[in-house]
C-alpha positions as CSV (number, residue, x, y, z in Angstrom):
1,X,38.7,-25.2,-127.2
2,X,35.3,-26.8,-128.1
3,X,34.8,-30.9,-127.1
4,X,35.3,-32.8,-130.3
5,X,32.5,-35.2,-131.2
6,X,30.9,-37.1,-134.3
7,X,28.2,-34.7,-136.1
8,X,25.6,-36.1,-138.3
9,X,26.4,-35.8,-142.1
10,X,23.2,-37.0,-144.2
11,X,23.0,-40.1,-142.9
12,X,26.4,-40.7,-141.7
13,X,28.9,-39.8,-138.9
14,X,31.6,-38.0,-139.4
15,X,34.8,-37.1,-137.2
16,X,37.6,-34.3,-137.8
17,X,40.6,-34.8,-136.0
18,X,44.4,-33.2,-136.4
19,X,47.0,-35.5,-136.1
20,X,50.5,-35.3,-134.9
21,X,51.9,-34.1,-137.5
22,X,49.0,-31.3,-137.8
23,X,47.3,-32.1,-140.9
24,X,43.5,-32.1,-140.5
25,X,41.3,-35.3,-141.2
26,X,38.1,-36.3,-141.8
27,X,36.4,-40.2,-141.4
28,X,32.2,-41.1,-141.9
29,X,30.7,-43.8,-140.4
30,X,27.2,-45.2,-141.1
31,X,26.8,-45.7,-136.6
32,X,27.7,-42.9,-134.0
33,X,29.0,-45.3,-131.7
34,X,31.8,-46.5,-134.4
35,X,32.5,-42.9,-135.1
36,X,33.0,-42.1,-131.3
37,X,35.1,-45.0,-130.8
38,X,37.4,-43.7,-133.8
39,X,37.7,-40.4,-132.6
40,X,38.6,-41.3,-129.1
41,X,41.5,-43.9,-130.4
42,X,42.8,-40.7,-132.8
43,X,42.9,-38.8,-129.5
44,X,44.7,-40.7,-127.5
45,X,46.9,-41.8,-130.5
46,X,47.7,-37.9,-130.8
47,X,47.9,-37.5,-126.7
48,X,50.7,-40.8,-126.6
49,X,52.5,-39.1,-129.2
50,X,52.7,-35.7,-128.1
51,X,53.6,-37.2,-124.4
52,X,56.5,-39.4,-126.3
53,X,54.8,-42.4,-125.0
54,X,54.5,-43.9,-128.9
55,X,56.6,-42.9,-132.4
56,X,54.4,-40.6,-134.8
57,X,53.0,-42.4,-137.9
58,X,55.3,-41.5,-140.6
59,X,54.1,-38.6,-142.7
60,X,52.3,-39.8,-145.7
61,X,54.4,-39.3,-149.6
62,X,53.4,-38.0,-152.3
63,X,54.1,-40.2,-155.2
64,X,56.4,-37.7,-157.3
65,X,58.2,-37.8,-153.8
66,X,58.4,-41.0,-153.7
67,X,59.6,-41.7,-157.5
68,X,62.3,-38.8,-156.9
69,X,63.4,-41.1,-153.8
70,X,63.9,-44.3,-156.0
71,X,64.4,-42.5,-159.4
């Protein structure tokens, strides 16, 4: 598995990252060292979840799902 790390987009930074739930994501940031900071919070975020150290975000709705829920 390669290192993540921020990669230069134009003149931004952007991180991917999967989260716990395994969806892939994607964040720019106009500094590297903001970016880097991100991605090493969504890392250990993911690591604290996987160990069962933290509860998992809950998984985002869609709205039809939503308005089925209440509807």
């Amino acid at each position: 598995m390669r290192e993540a790390k921020p990669r230069r987009v134009g003149t931004r930074w952007q991180i991917r990252v999967t989260d716990e739930h395994g969806k892939r994501r994607k964040r720019l940031f106009n500094a590297y060292s903001d970016a880097l900071k991100a991605l090493t919070a969504e890392q250990a975020t993911v690591a604290e979840v996987k160990d069962g150290l933290r509860d998992p975000r809950p998984a985002g709705r869609t709205f039809n799902a939503l308005a089925d829920y209440w509807g």
